[in-house]
C-alpha positions as CSV (number, residue, x, y, z in Angstrom):
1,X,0.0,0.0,0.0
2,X,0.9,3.3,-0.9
3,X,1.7,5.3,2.3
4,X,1.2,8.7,2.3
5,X,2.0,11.6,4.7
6,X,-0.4,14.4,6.4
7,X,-1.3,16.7,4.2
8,X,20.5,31.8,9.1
9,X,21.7,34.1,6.6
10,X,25.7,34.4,7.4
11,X,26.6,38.6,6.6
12,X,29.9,39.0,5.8
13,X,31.1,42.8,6.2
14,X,34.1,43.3,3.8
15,X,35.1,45.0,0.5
16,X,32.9,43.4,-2.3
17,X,34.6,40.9,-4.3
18,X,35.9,41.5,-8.5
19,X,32.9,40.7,-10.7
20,X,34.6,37.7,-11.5
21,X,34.0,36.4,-8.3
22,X,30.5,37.7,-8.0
23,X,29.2,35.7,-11.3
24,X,30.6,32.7,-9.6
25,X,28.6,32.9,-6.9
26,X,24.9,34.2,-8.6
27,X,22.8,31.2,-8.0
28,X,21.0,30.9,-4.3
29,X,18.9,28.5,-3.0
30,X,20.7,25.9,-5.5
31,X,21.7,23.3,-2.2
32,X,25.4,24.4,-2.0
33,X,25.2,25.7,1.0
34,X,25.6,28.5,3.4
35,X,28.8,29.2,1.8
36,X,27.5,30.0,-1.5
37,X,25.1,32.1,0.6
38,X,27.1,34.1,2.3
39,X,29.2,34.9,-1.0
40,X,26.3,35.9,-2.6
41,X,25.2,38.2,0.2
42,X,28.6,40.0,-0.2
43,X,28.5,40.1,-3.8
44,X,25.5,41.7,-4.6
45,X,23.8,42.4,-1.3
46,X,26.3,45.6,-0.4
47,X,25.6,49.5,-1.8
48,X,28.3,49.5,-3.8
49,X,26.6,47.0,-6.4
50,X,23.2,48.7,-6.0
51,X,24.7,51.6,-7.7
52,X,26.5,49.2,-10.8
53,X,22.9,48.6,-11.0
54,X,22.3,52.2,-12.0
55,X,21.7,53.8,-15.8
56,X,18.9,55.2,-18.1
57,X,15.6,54.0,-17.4
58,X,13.5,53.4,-20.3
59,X,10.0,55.0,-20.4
60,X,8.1,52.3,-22.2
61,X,8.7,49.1,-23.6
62,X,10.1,49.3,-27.2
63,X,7.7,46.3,-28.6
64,X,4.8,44.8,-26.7
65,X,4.6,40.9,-27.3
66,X,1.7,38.7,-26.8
67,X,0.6,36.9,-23.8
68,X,-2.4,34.1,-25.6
69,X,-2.2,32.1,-22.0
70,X,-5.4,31.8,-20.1
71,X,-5.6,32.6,-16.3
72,X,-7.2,30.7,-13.2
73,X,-9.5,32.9,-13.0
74,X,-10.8,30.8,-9.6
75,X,-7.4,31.7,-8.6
76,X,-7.6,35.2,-9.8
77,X,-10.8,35.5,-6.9
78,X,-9.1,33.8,-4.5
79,X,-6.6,36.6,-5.0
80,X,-9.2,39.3,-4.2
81,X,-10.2,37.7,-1.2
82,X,-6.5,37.4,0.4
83,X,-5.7,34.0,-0.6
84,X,-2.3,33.3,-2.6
85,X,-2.2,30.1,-2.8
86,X,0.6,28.9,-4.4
87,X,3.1,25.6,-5.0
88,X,0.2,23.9,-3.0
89,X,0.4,25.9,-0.1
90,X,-1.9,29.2,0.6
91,X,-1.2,32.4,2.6
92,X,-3.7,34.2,3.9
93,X,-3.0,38.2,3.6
94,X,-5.0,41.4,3.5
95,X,-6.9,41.5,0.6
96,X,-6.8,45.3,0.6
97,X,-3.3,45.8,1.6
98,X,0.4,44.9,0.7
99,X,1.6,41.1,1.7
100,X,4.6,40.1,3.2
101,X,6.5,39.2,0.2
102,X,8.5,36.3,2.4
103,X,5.8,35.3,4.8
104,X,6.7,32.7,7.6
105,X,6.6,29.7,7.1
106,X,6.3,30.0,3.1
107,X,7.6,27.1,1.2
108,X,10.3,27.4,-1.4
109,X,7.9,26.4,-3.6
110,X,5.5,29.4,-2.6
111,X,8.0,32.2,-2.7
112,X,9.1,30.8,-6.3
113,X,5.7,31.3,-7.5
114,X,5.1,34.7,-6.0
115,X,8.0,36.1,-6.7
116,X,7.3,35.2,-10.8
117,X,4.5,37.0,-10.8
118,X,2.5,34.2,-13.6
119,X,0.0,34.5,-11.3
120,X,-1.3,38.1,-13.0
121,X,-2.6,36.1,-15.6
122,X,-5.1,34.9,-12.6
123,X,-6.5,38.4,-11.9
124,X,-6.1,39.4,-15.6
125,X,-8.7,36.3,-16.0
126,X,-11.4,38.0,-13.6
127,X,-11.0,40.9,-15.3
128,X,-12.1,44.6,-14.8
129,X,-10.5,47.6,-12.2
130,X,-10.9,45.9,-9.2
131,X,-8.7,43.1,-10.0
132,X,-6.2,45.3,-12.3
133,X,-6.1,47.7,-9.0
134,X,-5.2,44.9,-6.8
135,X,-2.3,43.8,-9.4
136,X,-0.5,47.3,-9.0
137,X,-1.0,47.2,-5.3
138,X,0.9,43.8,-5.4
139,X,3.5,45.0,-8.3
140,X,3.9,48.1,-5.9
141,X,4.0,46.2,-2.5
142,X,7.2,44.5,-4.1
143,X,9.1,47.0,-5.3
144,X,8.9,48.1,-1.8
145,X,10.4,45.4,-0.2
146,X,12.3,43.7,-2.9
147,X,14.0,47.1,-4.3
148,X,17.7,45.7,-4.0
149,X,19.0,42.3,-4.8
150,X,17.2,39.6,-2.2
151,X,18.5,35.6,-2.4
152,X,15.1,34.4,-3.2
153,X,13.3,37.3,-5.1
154,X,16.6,38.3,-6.9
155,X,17.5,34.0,-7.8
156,X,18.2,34.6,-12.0
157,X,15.6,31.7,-12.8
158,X,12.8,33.5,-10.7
159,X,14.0,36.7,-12.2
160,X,13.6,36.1,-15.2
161,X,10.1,34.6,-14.9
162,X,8.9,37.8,-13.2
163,X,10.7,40.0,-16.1
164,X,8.8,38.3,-19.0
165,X,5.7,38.0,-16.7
166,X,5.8,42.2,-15.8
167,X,6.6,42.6,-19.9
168,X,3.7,40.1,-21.3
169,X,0.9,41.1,-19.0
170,X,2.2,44.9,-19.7
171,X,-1.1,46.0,-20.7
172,X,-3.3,44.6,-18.0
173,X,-1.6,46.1,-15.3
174,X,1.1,48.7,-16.4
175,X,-0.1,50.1,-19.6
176,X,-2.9,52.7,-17.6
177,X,-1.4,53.4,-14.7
178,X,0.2,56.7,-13.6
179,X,3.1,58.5,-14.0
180,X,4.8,57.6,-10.7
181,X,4.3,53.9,-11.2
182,X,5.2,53.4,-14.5
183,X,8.3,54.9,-13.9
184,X,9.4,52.5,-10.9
185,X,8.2,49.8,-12.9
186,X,10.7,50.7,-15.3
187,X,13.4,51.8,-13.3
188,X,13.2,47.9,-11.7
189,X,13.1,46.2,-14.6
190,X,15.9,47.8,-16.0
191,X,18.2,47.0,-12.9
192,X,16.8,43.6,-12.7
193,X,17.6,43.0,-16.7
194,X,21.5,44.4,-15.7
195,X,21.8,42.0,-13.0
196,X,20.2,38.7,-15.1
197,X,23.0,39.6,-17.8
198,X,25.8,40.0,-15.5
199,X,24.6,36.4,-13.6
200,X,23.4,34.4,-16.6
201,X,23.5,31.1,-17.0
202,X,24.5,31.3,-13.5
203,X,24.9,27.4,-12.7
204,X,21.3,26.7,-14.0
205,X,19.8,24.7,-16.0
206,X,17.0,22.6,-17.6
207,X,13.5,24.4,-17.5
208,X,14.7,27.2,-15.1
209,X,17.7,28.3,-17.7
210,X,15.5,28.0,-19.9
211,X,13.3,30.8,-18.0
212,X,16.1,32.8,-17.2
213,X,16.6,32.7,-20.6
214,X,13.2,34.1,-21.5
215,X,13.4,36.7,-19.1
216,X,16.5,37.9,-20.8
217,X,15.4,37.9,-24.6
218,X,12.2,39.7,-22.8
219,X,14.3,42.5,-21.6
220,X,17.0,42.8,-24.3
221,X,13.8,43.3,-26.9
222,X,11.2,44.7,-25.2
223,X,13.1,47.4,-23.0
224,X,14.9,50.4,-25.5
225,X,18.6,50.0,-26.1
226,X,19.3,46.4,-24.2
227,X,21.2,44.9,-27.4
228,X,23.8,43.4,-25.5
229,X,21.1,41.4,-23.6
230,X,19.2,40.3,-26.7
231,X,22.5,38.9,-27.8
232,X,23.3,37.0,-24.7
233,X,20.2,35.3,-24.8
234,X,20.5,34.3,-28.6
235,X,23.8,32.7,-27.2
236,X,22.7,30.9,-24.6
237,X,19.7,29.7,-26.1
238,X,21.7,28.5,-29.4
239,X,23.5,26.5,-26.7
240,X,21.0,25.3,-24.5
241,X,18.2,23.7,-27.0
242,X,20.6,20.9,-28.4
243,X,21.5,19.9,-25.0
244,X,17.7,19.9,-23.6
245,X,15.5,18.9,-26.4
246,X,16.5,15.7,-27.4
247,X,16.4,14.3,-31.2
248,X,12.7,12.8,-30.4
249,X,11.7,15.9,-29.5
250,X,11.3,15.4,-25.6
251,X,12.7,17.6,-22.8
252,X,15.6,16.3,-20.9
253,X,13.8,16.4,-17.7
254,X,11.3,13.8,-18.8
255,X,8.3,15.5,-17.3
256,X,5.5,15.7,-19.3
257,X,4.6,19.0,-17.4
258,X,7.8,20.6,-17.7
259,X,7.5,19.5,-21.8
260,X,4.5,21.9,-22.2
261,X,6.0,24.5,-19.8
262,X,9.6,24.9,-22.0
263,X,7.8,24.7,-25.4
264,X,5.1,27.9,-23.9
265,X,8.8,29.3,-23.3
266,X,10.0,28.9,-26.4
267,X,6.9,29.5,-29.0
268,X,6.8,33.1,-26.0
269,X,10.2,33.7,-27.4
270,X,9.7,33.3,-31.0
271,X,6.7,35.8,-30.4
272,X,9.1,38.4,-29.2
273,X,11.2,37.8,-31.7
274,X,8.8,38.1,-34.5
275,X,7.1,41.6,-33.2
276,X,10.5,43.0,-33.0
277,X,11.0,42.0,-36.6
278,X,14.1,39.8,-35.8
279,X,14.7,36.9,-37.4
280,X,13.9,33.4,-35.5
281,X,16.6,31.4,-35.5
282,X,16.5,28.0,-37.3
283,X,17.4,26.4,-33.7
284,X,14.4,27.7,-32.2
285,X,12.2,27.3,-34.7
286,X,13.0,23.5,-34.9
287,X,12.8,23.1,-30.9
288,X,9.0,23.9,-30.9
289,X,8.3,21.8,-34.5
290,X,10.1,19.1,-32.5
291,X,8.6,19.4,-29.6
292,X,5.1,19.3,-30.7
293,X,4.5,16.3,-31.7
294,X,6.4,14.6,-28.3
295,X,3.8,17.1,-26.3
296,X,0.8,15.3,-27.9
297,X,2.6,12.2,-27.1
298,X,1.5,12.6,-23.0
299,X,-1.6,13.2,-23.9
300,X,-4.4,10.6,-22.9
301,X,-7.5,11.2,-24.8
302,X,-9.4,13.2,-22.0
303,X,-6.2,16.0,-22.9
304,X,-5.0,16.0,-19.5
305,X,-0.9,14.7,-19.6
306,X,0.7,11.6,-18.6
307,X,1.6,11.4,-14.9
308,X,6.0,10.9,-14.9
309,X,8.4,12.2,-13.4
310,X,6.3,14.8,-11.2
311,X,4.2,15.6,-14.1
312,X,0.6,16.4,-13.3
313,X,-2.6,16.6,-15.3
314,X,-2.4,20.4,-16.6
315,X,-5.7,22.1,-17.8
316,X,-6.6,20.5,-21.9
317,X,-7.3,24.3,-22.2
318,X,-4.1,25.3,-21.9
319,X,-2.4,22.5,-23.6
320,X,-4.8,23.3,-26.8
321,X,-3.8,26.8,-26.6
322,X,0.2,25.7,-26.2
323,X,-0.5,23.1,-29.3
324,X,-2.4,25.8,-31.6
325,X,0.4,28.7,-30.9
326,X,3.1,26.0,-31.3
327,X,1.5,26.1,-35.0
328,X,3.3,22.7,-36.1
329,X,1.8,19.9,-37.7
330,X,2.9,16.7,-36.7
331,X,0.9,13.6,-35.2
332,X,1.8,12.2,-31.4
333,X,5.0,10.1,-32.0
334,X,4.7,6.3,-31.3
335,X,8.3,5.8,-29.5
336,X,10.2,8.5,-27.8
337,X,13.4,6.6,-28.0
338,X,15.7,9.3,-26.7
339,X,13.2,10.6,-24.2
340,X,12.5,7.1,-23.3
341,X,8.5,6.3,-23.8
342,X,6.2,4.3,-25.8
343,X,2.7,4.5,-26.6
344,X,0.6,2.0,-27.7
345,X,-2.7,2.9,-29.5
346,X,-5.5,0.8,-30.6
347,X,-9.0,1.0,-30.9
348,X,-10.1,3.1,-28.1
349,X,-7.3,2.0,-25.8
350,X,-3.8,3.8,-25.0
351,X,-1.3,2.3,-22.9
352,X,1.7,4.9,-22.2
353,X,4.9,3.6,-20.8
354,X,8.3,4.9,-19.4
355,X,11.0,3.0,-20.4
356,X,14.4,5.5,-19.9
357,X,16.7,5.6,-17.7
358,X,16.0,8.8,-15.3
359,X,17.4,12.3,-15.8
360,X,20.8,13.0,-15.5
361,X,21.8,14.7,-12.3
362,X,21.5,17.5,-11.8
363,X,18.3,17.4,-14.5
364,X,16.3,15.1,-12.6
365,X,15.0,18.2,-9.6
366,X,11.3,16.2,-10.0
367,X,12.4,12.8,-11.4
368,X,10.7,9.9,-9.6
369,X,11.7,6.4,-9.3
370,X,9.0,5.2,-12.0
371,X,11.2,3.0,-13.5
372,X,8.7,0.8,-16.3
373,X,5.7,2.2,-14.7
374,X,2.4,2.2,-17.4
375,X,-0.8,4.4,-17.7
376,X,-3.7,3.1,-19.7
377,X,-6.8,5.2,-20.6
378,X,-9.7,4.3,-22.8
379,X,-11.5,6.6,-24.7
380,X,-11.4,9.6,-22.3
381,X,-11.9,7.5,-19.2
382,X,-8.3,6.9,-17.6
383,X,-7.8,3.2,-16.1
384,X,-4.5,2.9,-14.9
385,X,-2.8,5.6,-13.1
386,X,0.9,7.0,-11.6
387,X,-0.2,8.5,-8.1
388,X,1.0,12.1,-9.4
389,X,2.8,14.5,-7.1
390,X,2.3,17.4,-5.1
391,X,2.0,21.0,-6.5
392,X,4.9,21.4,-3.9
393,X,7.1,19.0,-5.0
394,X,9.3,18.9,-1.4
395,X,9.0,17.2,1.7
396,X,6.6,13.9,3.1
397,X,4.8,14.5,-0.1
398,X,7.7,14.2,-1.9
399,X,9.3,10.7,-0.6
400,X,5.7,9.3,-0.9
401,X,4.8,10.5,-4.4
402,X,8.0,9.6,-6.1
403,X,8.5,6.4,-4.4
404,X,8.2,3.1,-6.6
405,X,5.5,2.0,-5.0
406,X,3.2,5.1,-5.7
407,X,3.4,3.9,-9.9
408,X,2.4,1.3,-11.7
409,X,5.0,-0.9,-12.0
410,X,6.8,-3.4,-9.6
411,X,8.9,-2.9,-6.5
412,X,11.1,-5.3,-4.6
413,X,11.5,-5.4,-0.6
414,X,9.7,-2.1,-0.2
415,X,12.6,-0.5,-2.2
416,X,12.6,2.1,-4.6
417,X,14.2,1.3,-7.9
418,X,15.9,4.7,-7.7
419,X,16.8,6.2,-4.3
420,X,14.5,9.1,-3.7
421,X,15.9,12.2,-2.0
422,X,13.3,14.8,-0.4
423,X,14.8,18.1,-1.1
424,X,14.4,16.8,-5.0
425,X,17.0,14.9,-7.5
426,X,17.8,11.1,-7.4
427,X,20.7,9.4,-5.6
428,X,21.2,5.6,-6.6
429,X,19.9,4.9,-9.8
430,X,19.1,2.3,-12.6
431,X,22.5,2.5,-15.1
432,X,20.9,0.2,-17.7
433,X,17.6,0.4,-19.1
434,X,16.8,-1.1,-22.5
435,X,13.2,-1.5,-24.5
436,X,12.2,-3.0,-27.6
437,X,9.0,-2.3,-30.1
438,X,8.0,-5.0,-32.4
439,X,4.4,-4.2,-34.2
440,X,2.3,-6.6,-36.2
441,X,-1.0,-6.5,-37.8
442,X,-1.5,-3.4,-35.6
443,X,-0.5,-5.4,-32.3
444,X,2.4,-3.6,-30.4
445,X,4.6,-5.6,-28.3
446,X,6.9,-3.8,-25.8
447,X,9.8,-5.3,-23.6
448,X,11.7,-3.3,-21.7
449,X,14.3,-3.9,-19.1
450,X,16.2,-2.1,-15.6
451,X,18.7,-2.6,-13.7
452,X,17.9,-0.8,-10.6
453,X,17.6,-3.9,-8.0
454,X,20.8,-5.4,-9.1
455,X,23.0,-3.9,-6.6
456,X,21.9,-5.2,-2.9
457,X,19.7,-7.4,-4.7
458,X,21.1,-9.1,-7.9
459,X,17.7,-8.9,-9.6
460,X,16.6,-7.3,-12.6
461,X,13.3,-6.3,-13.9
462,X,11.8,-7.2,-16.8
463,X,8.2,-6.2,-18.3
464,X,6.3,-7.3,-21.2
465,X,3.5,-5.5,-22.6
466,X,1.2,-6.6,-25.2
467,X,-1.9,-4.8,-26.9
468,X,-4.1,-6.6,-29.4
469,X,-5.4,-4.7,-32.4
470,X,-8.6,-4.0,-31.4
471,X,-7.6,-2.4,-28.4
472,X,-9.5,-4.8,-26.1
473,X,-7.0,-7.1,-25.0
474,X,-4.0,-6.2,-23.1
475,X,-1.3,-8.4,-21.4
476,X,1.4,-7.9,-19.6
477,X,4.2,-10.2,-18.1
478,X,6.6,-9.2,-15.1
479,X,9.8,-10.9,-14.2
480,X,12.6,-10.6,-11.5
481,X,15.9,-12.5,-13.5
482,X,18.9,-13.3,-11.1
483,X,22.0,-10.8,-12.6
484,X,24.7,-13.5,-14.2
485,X,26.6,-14.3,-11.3
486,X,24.8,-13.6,-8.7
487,X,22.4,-15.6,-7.1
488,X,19.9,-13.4,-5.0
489,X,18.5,-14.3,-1.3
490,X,14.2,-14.8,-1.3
491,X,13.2,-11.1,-1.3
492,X,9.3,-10.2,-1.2
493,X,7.7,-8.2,-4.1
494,X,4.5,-6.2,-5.2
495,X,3.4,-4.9,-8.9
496,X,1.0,-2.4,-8.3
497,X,-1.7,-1.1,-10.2
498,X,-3.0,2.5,-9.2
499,X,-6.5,3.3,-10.4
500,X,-8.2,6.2,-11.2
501,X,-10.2,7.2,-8.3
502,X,-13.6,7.2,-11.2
503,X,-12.8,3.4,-11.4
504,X,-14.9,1.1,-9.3
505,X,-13.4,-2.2,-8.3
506,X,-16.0,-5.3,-8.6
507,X,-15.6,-8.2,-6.4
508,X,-15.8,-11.3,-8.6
509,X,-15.6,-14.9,-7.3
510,X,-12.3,-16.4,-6.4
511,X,-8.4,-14.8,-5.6
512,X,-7.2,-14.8,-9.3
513,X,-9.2,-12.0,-11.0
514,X,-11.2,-8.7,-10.3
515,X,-13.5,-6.2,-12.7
516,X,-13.3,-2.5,-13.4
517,X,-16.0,-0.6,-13.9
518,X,-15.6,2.9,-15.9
519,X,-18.1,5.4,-15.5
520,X,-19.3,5.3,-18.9
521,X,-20.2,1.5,-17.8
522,X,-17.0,-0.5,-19.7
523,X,-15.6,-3.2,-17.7
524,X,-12.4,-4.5,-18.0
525,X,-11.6,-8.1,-16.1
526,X,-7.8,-8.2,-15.1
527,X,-6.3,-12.0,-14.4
528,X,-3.5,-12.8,-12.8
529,X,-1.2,-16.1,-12.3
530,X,1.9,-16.4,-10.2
531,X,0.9,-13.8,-7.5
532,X,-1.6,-13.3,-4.5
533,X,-4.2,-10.4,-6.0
534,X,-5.5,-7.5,-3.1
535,X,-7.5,-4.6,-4.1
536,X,-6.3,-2.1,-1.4
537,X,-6.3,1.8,-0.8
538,X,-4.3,4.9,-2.4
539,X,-4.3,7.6,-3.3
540,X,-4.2,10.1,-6.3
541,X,-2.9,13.7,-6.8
542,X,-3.0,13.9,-10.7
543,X,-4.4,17.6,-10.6
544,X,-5.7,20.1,-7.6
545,X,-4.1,20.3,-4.4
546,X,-6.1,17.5,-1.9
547,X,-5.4,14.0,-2.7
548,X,-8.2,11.8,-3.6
549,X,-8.9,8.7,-2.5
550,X,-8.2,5.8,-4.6
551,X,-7.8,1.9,-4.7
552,X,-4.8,0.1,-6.5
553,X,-4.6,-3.7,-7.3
554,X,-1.2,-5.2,-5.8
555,X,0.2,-8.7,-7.0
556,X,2.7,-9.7,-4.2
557,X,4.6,-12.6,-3.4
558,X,8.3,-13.8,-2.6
559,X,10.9,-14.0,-5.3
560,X,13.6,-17.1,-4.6
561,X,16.8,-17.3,-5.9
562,X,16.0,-18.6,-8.8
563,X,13.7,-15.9,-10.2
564,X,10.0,-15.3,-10.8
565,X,7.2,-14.7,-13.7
566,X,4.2,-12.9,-12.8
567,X,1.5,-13.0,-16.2
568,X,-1.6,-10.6,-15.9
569,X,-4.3,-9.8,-18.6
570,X,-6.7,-6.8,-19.2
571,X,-9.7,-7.8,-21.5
572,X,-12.4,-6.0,-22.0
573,X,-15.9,-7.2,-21.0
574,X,-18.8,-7.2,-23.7
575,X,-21.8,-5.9,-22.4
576,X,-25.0,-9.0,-23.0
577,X,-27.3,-8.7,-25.2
């Protein structure tokens, strides 16, 4: 059973270090320590760098780009009533007044999200004065207390969200407001566009390069005479998108969430480009027809996303609008290869499965140890389910959502197949993962392979998944093989199959089999041989904030020395006449 958890700043008073020294140490809140703190503080948290940060403020923004994204405009309300709720976690403040902009207590997670300022497109959602008032009381409440360079407000990733952020939503909040404000506005986003180009790349990288990326190109194009910074983010882009997006078109991260959120980056940057009249570079323009296609990959046919790798649902509005302003044709691929996923399609049924090796480190901030875990959906009902993972991504919720046991594959001795670590990132790790696709007649076979319990337990994993043409039939066979050489000690085991919390379970007759009901009134019966079957609870956290309550079906037994086979089959049940 899945188990599931309950919901000193060193200052260093000497001369400021050479500017050399200071880009070393730009990125805070990265885990290196109070060191890197401290460094940081004296770099750029002294007066003497607050006036570097000095020059011409522009007046207006040279071009004014889109912003197509649609708001939560529940969100947005909450807003108005003094709830930011944020990263999972909400703060009450006073809804006519300015918040605390590092509130006690706040997660990371929270003051990330805050400090971007995304959430305008909430209030921009709700619409009218009120809510545009309340946005400059916010912007204005900031500036206030996040003037001068701050560890968490000032970190370049979150910088740069809340540059393109104040620059995209422009005319909601900005573009009608007085004299006085405009010019702070301004004035800030100037000093925060010099400080992102002296930092930048700053020891980032995957998705939150990639925004402080965005936030440069922003500034450099949008803000009068910021050439230099347009440049650097050309650079660093042309750099960055042959290392992230890989040849099948998937991000490096492997998180279906994170795929939509980079390719919203990029198609945001090719907008910029294109209302400034610059040309789009061919690298650019190949990332997003690229990563189209791999985006519509995740999708089950309700058009929520796959649940990997601390992916979560995501709104099917949102993707839609991230697909149609993508404006690249290509169908969902069938193999990621690179990426390291298959989908099966046929007749109404889709099985999605992950069969790569996790993130690199260092890459893997929400990878989970889902090691040839599977999703199945029919129609737009989903069937089979990862648990998900909280919008906070940290903590209890964090070591219980990423676990093995919390996906749909197998797990050995209560052990995760990589080793989990709470503050995000793996540790131990499968080194060998391998998959093959044969297809015949329009039946897919997978088999795919880990590595992951062969140290401490001289075991490897094997799956086998089969689909029939007709979509109705689905089998599967899971086996723990003794590594050459090693001969393993009896070790217990579980394959789990999470449900989705709209499927009921249907006690039938005897230990060996149990039905599914979908709402829309499908059955599918699911046999097993070579394992005890249990229906018992969990729970799931695809989208919102609460977990639901859920059941999974678990196969368990002991695995000897020898090995084991576990076979299982998913038919679907025809309704009598």
């Amino acid at each position: 059973m899945v188990r599931v958890l309950p919901h000193r700043i060193i200052t260093l008073r000497r001369p400021p270090t050479p500017l050399a020294v200071l880009k070393e140490s730009a990125q805070m809140g990265d885990g290196n320590g109070r060191f890197r703190s401290g460094m940081a503080r004296l770099a750029y948290g002294n007066p003497l760098y607050a006036l570097m940060l000095g020059g011409k403020a522009p007046g207006a923004l040279a071009v004014i780009p889109p912003d197509p994204w649609p708001g939560d405009i529940d969100n947005g309300n909450a807003m108005l009533a003094g709830r930011m709720n944020f990263a999972g976690q909400p703060i009450m403040v006073d809804p006519n007044g300015a918040p605390n902009w590092r509130p006690q207590g706040a997660s990371a997670g929270w003051l990330r999200a805050a400090h971007g300022f995304e959430w305008l497109r909430d209030l921009r959602a709700v619409g009218g004065d009120t809510a545009r008032r309340r946005a400059r009381v916010l912007v204005w409440s900031w500036l206030d207390q996040n003037g001068g360079w701050h560890a968490q407000s000032w970190a370049p990733d979150v910088l740069g969200v809340r540059l393109a952020s104040w620059i995209g939503l422009h005319d909601f909040y900005c573009a009608s407001a007085d004299d006085e404000f405009r010019a702070r506005m301004f004035e800030s986003m100037a000093r925060q566009l010099r400080h992102l180009l002296r930092v930048a790349p700053a020891k980032l990288d995957g998705e939150r390069l990639i925004g402080a990326i965005k936030g440069l190109l922003y500034g450099g194009y949008c803000l009068p005479d910021q050439d230099k910074a347009a440049r650097e983010a050309l650079r660093l882009l042309d750099k960055e998108l042959p290392r992230q997006i890989l040849p099948d078109g998937g991000h490096v991260e492997r998180n279906p969430s994170i795929q939509m959120r980079v390719l919203r980056d990029l198609i945001d940057m090719r907008a910029v480009l294109r209302v400034a009249r610059e040309e789009v570079p061919e690298s650019l323009q190949h990332a997003i027809d690229r990563m189209t296609p791999a985006l519509r990959f995740f999708r089950h046919v309700d058009g929520g996303l796959a649940l990997f790798n601390g992916g979560r649902e995501e709104e099917p509005a949102l993707i839609d609008t991230v697909l149609a302003q993508a404006d690249a044709r290509g169908r969902p691929l069938k193999s990621a290869p690179h990426t390291g996923f298959e989908r099966l399609l046929a007749g109404r049924t889709l099985v999605l499965l992950d069969t790569g090796a996790p993130p690199p480190a260092g890459l893997d901030r929400t990878a989970h140890a889902g090691t040839l875990s599977m999703e199945v959906s029919v129609n737009k009902e989903r069937l089979i389910v990862n648990c998900g993972s909280h919008p906070s991504q940290r903590g209890p919720w964090r070591a219980a959502l990423a676990g093995t046991s919390a996906h749909s594959t197998m797990v050995v001795a209560d052990t995760n197949s990589s080793e989990v670590l709470e503050k995000g990132g793996l540790g131990r790790r499968p080194t060998n993962v391998s998959c093959e696709r044969q297809e015949s007649d329009g039946a897919m076979l997978v088999v795919a392979s880990h590595n992951g319990y062969s140290k401490g337990f001289g075991l490897l994993h094997r799956r086998r998944v089969y689909l029939a043409d007709n979509g109705e039939d689905l089998r599967g066979e899971d086996t723990l093989e003794p590594v050459i050489g090693a001969t393993p000690q009896p070790q217990p085991y579980a394959i789990r199959f999470h449900l989705h919390p709209n499927v009921q379970v249907v006690p039938v007759q005897g230990n060996d089999q149990v039905l599914l009901r979908l709402p829309s009134g499908n059955a599918w019966r699911m046999r097993v041989t070579g394992a005890v079957l249990e229906v018992a609870e969990s729970v799931y956290l695809g989208s919102g904030d609460e977990p639901r309550r859920t059941r999974q079906i678990m196969m368990q037994g002991q695995c000897g020395p020898e090995g084991l086979t576990v076979k299982w089959a998913l038919r679907r049940e025809r309704k009598a006449a």
